[in-house]
Backbone as CSV, one residue per row, in Angstrom:
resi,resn,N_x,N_y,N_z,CA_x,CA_y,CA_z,C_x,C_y,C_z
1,UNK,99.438,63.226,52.236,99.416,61.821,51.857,100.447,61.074,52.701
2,UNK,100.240,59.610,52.928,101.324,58.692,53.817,102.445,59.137,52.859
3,UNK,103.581,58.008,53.979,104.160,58.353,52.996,104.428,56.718,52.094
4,UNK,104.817,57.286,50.842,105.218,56.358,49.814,106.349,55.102,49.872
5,UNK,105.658,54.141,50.048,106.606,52.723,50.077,107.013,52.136,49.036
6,UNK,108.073,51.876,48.407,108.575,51.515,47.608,110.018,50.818,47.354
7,UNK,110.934,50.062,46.176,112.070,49.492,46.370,111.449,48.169,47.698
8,UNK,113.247,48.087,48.156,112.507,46.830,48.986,112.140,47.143,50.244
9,UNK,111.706,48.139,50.570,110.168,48.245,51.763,108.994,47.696,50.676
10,UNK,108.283,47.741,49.613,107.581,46.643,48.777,107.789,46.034,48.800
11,UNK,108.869,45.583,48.005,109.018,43.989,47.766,109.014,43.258,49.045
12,UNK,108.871,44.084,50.599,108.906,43.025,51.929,107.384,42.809,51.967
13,UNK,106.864,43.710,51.378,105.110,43.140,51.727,105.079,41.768,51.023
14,UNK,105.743,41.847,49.809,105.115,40.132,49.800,106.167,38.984,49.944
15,UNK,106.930,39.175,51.220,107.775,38.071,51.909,106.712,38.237,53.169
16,UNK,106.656,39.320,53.900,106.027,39.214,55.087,104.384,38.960,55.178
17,UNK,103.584,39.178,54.276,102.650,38.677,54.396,102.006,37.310,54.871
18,UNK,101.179,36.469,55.749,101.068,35.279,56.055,100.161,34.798,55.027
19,UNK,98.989,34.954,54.904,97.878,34.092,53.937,98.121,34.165,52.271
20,UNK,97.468,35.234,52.503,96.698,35.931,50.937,97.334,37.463,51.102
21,UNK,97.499,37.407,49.313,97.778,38.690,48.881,97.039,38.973,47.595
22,UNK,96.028,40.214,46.902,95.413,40.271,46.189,95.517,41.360,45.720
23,UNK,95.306,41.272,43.856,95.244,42.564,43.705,94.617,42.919,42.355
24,UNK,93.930,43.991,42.810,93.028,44.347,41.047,94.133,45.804,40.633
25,UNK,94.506,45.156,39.522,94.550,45.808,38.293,93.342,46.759,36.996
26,UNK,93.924,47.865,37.404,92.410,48.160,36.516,93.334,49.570,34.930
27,UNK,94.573,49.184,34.803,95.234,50.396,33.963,95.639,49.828,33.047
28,UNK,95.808,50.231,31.437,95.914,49.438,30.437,96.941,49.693,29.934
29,UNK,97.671,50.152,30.772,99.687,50.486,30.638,100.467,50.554,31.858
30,UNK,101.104,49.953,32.451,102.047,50.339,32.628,103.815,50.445,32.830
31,UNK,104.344,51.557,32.943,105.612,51.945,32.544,106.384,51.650,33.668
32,UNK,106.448,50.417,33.406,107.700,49.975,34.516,109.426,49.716,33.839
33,UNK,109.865,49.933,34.807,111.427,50.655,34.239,112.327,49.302,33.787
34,UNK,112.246,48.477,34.131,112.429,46.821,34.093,111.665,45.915,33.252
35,UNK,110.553,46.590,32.616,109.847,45.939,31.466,110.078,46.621,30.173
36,UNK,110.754,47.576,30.451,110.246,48.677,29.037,111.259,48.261,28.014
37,UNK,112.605,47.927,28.621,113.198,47.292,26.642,112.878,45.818,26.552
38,UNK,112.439,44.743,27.436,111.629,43.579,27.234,110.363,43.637,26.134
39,UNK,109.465,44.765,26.863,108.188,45.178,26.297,108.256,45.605,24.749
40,UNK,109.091,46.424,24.500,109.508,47.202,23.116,110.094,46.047,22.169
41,UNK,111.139,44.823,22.895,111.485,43.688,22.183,109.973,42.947,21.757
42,UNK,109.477,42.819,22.600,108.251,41.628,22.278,107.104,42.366,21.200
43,UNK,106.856,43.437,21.905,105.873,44.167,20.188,106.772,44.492,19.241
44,UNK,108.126,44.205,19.013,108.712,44.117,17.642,108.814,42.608,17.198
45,UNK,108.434,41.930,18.030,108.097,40.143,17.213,109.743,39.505,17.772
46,UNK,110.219,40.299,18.650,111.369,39.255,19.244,111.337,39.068,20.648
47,UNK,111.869,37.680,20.868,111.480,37.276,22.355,112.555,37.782,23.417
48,UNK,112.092,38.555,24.780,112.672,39.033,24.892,113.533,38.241,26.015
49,UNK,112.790,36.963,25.770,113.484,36.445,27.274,112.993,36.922,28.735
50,UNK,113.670,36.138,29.627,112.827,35.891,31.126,113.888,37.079,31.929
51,UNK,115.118,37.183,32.008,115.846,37.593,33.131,115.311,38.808,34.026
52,UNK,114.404,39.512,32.927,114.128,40.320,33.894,112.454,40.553,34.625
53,UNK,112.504,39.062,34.751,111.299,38.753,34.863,111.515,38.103,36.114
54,UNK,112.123,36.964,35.938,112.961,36.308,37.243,113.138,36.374,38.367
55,UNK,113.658,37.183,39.171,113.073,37.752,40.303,111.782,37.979,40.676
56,UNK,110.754,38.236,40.236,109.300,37.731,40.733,108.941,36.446,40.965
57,UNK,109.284,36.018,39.748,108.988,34.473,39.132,109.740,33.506,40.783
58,UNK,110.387,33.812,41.124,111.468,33.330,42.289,110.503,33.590,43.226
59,UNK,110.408,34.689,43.732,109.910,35.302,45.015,107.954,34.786,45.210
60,UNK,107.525,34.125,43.637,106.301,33.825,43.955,106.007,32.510,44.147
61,UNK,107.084,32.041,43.682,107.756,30.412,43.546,107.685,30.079,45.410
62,UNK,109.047,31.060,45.908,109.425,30.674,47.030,108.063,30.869,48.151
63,UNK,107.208,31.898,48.093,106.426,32.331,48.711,104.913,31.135,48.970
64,UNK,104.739,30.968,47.743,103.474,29.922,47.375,104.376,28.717,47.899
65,UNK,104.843,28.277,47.744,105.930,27.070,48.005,105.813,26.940,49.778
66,UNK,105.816,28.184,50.774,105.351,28.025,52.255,103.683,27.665,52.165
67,UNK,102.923,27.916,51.210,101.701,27.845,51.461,100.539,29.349,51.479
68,UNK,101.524,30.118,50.802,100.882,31.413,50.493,99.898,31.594,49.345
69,UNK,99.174,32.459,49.013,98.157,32.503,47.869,98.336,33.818,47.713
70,UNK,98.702,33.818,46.216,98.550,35.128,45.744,98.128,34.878,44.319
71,UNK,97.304,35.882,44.068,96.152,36.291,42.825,95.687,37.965,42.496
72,UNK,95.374,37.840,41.503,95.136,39.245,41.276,94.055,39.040,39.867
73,UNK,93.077,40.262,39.566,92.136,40.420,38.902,92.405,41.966,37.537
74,UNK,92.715,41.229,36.734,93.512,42.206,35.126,91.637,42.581,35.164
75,UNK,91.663,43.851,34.823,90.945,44.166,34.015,91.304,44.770,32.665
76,UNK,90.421,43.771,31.736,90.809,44.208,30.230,90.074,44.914,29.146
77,UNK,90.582,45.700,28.453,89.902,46.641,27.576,89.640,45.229,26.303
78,UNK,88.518,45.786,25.631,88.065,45.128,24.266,88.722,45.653,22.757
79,UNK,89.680,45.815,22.172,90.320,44.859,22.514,91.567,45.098,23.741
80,UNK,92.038,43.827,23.501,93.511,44.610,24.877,94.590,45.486,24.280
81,UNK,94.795,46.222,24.925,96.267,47.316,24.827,97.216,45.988,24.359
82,UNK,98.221,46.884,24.055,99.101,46.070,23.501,99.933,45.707,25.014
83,UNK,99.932,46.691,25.633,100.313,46.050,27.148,99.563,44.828,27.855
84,UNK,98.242,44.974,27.657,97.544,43.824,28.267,97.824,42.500,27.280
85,UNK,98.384,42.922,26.178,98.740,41.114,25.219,99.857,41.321,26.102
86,UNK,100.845,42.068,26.155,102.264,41.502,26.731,102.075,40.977,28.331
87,UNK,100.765,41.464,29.053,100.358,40.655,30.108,99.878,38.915,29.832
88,UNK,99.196,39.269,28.744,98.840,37.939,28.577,99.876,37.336,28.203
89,UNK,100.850,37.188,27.590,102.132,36.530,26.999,103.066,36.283,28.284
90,UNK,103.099,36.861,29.382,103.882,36.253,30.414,102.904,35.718,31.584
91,UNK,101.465,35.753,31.389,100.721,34.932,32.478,101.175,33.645,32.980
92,UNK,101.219,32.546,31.698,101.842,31.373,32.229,103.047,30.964,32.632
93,UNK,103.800,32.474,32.655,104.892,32.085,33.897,104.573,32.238,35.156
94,UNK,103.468,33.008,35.150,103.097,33.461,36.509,102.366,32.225,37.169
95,UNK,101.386,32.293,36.161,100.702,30.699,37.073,101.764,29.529,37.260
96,UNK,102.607,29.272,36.281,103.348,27.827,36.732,104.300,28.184,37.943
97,UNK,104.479,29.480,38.399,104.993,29.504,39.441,104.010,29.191,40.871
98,UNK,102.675,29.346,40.425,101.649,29.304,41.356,100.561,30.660,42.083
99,UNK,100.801,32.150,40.833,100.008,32.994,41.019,98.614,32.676,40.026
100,UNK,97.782,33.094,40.557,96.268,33.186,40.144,95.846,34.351,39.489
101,UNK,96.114,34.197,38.387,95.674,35.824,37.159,94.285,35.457,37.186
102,UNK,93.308,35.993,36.998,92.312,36.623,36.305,91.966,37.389,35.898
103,UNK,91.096,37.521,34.572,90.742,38.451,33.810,89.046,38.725,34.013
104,UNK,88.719,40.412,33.951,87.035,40.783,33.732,87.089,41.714,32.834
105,UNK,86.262,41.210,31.557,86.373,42.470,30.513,85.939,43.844,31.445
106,UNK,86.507,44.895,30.949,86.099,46.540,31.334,84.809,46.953,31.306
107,UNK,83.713,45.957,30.086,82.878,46.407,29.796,81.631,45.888,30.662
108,UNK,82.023,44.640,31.394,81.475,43.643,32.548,80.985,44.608,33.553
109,UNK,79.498,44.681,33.586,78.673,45.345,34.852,79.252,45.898,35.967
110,UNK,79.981,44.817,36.601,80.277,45.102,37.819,81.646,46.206,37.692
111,UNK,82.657,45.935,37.082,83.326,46.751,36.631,82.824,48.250,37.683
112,UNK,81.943,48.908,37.083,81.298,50.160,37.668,81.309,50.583,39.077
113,UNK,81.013,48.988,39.850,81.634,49.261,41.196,82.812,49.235,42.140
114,UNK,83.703,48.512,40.956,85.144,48.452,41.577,85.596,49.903,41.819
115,UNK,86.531,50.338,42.666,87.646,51.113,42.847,88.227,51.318,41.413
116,UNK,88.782,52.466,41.000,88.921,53.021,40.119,90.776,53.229,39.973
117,UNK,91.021,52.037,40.936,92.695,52.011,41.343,93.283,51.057,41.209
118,UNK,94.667,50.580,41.375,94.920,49.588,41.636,95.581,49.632,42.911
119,UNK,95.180,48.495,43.907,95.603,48.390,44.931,96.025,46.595,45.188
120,UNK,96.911,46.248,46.343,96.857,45.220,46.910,96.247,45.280,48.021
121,UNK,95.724,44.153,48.370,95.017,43.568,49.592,96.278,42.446,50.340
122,UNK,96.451,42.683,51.481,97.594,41.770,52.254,96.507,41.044,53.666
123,UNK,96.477,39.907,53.544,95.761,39.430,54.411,94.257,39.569,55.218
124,UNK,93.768,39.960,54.503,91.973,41.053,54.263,92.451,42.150,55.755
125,UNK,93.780,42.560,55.976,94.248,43.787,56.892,94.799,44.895,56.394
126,UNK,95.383,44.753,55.374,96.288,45.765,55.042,96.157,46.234,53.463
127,UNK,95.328,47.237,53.232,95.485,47.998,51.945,96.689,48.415,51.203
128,UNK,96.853,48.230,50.186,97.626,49.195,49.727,97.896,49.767,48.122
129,UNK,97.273,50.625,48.663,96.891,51.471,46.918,97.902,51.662,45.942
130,UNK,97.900,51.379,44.477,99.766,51.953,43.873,99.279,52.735,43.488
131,UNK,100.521,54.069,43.278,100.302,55.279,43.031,101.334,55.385,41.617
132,UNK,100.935,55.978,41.105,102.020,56.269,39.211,101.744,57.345,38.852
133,UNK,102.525,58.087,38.329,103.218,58.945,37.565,102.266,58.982,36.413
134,UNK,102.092,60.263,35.559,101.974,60.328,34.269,102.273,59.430,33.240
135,UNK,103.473,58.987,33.336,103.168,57.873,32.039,103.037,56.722,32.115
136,UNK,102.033,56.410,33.708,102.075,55.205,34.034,103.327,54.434,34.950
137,UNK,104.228,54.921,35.618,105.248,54.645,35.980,104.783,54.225,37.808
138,UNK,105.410,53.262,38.042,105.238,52.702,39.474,105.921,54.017,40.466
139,UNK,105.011,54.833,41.520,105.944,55.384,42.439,106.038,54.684,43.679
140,UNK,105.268,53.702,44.089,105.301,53.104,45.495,103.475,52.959,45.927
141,UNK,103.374,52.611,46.983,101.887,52.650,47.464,102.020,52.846,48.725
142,UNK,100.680,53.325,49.249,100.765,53.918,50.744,99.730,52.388,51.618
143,UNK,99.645,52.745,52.819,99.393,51.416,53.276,97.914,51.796,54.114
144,UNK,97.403,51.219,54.368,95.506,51.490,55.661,95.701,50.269,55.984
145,UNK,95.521,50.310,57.164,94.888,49.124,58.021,93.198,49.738,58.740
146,UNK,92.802,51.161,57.711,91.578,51.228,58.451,90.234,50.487,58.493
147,UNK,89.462,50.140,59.191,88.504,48.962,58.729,87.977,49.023,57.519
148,UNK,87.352,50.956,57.599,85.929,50.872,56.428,87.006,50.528,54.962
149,UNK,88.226,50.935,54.727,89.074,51.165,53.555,88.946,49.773,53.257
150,UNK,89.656,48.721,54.536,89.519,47.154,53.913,88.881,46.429,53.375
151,UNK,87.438,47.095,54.422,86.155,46.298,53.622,85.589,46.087,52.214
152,UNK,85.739,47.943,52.050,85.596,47.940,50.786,86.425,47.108,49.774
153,UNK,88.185,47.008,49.951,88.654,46.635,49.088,88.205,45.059,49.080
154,UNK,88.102,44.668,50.276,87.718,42.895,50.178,86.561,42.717,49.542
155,UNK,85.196,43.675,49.558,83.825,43.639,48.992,84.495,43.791,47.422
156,UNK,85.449,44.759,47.217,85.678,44.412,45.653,86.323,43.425,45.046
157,UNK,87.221,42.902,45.810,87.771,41.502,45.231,86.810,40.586,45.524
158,UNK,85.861,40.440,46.036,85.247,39.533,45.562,84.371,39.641,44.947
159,UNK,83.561,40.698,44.712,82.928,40.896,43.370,84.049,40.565,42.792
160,UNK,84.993,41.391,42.206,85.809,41.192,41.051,85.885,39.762,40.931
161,UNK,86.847,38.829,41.416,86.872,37.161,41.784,85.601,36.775,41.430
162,UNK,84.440,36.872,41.975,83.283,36.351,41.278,82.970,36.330,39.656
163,UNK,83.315,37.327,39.257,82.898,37.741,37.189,84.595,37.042,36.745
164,UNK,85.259,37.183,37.242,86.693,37.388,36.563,87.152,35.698,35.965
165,UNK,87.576,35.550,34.816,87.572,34.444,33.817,89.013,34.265,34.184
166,UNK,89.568,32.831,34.514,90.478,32.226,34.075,91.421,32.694,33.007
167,UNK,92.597,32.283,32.946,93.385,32.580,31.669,92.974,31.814,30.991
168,UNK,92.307,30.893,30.686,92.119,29.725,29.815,90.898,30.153,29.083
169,UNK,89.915,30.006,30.631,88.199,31.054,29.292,88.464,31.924,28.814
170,UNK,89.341,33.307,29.744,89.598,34.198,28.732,89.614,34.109,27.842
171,UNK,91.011,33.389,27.329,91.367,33.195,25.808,90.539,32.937,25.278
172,UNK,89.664,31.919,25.621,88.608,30.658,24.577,87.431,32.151,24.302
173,UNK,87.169,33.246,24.772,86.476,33.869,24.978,86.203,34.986,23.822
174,UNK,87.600,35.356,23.626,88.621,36.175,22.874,88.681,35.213,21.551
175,UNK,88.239,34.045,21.263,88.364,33.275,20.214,87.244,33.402,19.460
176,UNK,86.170,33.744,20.407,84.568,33.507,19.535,84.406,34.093,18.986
């Protein structure tokens, strides 16, 4: 296997990127080391606050702010994990900074043909798959710039992007 990028060799993919950065989500946990006493505060009914949230919130701020686009496609179980509510509960920080969430229920057709991963897309050039641990834990992602790998991932974001609901229908969706 490549080898594993992670810390801030990641976090430079999304300073150095020029256009677009994209990414489907398709796991209904995960164990990130910086969310987990936030996460444990908020499913006990207390707020856990932003700080360690902040640093994204900044970096997507500053990024979109040159004229960058970044979005990504949640796929959600019926009902959602209790991780995917704590996704939904910090979305609208994400968008008022200027990222593009969307949601496609799991159970949605197309679903079947997505990639079975989560990866980012960096400028429809550069793949990059995340790789985790057993309990869901971020280890880094490896990178392709090979054509057939890109294509595919761009043929799936836009299927995905095509079915995938707003945070807003979502919700209204989830209401009926």
């Amino acid at each position: 296997m490549p080898e594993l990028i992670a810390g801030a060799q990641f976090e430079e993919l999304f300073r150095s990127y020029r256009y677009t950065a994209w990414r489907l989500e398709t796991r209904s946990y995960y164990g990130k080391a910086d969310e987990e006493q936030p996460f444990q505060e908020w499913l006990a009914g207390r707020d856990p606050g932003l700080d360690w949230f902040t640093p994204w919130l900044q970096m997507i701020q500053e990024e979109t702010a040159r004229g960058k686009h970044m979005a990504r496609v949640r796929l959600m179980n019926d009902p959602p994990s209790d991780y995917q509510r704590w996704e939904l509960w910090g979305t609208p920080y994400n968008l008022g900074v200027g990222e593009d969430i969307r949601y496609l229920p799991r159970n949605h057709p197309v679903v079947s043909e997505l990639p079975d991963h989560d990866f980012w897309i960096f400028d429809c050039r550069t793949v990059a798959p995340l790789h985790f641990d057993e309990e869901g834990r971020f280890l880094g992602v490896t990178l392709s710039e090979d054509p057939t790998t890109v294509l595919t991932a761009v043929q799936a974001r836009d299927a995905a992007w095509h079915h995938a609901l707003t945070y807003t229908r979502y919700l209204a969706s989830r209401a009926v």
